[in-house]
C-alpha positions as CSV (number, residue, x, y, z in Angstrom):
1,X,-14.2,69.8,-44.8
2,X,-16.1,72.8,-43.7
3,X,-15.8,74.5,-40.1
4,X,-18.7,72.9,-38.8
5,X,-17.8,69.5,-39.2
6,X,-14.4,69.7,-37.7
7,X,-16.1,71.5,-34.6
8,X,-18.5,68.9,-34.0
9,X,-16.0,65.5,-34.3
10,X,-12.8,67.3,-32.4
11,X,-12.5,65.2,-29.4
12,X,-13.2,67.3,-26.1
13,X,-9.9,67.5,-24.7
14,X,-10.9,70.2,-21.7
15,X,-10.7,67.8,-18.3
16,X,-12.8,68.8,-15.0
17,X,-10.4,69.5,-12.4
18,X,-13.0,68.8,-9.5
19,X,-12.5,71.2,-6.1
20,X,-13.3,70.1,-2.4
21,X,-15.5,73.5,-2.8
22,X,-17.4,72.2,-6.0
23,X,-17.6,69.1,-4.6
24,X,-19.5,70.9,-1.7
25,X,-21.5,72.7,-4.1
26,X,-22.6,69.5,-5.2
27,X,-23.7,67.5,-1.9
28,X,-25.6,71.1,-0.8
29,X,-27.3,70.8,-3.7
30,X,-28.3,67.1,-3.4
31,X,-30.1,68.1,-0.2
32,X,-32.1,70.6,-1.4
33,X,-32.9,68.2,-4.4
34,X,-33.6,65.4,-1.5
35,X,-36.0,67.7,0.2
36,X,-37.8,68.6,-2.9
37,X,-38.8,65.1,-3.3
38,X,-42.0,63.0,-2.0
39,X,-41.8,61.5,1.0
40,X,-40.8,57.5,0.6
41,X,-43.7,55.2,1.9
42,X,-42.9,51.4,2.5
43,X,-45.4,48.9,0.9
44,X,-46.3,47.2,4.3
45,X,-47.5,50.8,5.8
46,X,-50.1,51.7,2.6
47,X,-53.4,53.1,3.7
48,X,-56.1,52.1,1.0
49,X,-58.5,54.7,2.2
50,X,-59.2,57.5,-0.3
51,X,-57.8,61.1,0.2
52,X,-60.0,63.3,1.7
53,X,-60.6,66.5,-0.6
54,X,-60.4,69.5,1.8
55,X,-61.5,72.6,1.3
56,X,-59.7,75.7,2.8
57,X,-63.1,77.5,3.2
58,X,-64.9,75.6,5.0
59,X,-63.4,72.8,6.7
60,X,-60.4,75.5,8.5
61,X,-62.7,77.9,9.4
62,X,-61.2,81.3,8.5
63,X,-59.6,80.8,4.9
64,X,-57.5,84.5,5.2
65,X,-55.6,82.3,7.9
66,X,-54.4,79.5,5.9
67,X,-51.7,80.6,3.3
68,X,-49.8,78.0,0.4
69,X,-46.6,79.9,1.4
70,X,-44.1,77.2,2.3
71,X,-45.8,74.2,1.6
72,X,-45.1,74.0,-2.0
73,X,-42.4,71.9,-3.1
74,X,-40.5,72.1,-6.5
75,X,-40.1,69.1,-8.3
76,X,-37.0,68.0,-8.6
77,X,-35.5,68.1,-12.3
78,X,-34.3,64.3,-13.6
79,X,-30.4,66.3,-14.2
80,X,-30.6,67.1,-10.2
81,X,-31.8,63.5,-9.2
82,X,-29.2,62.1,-11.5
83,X,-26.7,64.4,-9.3
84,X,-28.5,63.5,-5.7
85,X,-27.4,59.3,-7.2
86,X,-24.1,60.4,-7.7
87,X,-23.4,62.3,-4.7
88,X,-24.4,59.0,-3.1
89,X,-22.0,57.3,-4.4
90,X,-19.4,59.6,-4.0
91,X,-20.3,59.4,0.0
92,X,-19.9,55.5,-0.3
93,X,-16.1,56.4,-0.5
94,X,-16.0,58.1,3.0
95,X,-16.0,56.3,6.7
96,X,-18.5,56.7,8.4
97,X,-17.6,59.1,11.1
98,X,-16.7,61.5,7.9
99,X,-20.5,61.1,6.7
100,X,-21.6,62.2,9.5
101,X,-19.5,65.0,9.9
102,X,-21.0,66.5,6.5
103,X,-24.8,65.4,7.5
104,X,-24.2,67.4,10.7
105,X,-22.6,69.7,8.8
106,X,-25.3,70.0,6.3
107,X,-27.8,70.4,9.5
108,X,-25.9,73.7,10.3
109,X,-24.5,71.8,13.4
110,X,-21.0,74.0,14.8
111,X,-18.2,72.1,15.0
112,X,-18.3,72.0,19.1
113,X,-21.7,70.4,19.1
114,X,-20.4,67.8,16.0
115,X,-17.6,67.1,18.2
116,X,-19.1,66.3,21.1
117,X,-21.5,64.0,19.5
118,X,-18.9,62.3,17.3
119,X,-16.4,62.4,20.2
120,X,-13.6,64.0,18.6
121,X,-11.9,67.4,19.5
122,X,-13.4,70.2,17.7
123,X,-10.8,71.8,16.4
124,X,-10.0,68.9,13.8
125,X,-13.6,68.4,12.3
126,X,-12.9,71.5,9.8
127,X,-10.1,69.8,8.9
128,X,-11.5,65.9,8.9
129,X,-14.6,67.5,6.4
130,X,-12.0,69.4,4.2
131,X,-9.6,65.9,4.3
132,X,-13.2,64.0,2.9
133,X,-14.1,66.9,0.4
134,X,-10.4,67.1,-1.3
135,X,-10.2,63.4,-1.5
136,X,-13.8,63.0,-3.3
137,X,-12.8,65.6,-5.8
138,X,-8.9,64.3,-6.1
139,X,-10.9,60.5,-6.6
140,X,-13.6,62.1,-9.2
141,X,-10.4,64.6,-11.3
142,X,-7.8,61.1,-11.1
143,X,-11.5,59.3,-12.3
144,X,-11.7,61.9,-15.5
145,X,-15.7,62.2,-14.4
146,X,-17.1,65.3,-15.7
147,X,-19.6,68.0,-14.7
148,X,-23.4,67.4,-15.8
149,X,-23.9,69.7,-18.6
150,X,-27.9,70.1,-17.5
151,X,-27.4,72.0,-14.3
């Protein structure tokens, strides 16, 4: 047997030990990956008329006003939508005062303001988000799931 053989059949044996601070890598991520995506329309609100083709020129009046700057979006790659699913289902696991305390936290909310509108004392939503992040990533290292190779 040659080198290259061996290489390619030895079993992986390397497991992912997952962190709450990958783990919050990982929902950040999912948000920007949410945002990047097209807007969800319901089938009972579809407008049949055509899109109107504007142009900057003439229908806006002064085209130096009117930059693309922050209104393009990315597209989101299928590896980062496969990641935005499975953070969802990692938040399944959580109660759901704990979701919200990472949404709010996600929002760049301070922990007085999430208190107050969860009704909890302050002081103990730090440690209420770090309880839900350890336990995702002590579920998904006892679970043996590993990191997405296509980041």
């Amino acid at each position: 047997m040659n080198a290259m053989s061996l290489s390619t059949t030895a079993p992986r044996t390397s497991a992912v030990v997952w962190t709450p601070l990958l783990v919050w890598d990982w929902i950040r991520e999912t948000l920007d990956t949410a945002r990047s995506l097209p807007g969800h329309r319901p089938m009972s609100h579809r407008i049949y008329w055509p899109d109107i083709a504007r142009r900057r020129d003439t229908d806006y009046g002064d085209p130096m006003k009117y930059t693309d700057e922050g209104e393009t979006r990315t597209c989101a790659s299928s590896a980062a939508i496969g990641r935005l699913d499975e953070v969802q289902r990692w938040l399944t696991w959580l109660s759901y005062e704990d979701r919200k305390i990472i949404y709010y936290t996600l929002r760049k909310c301070s922990d007085r303001r999430i208190g107050r509108r969860l009704g909890i004392p302050h002081r103990l939503i730090a440690q209420k988000r770090e309880e839900a992040l350890r336990g995702i990533a002590l579920r998904l290292t006892l679970e043996g799931n590993s990191l997405v190779s296509d980041a």
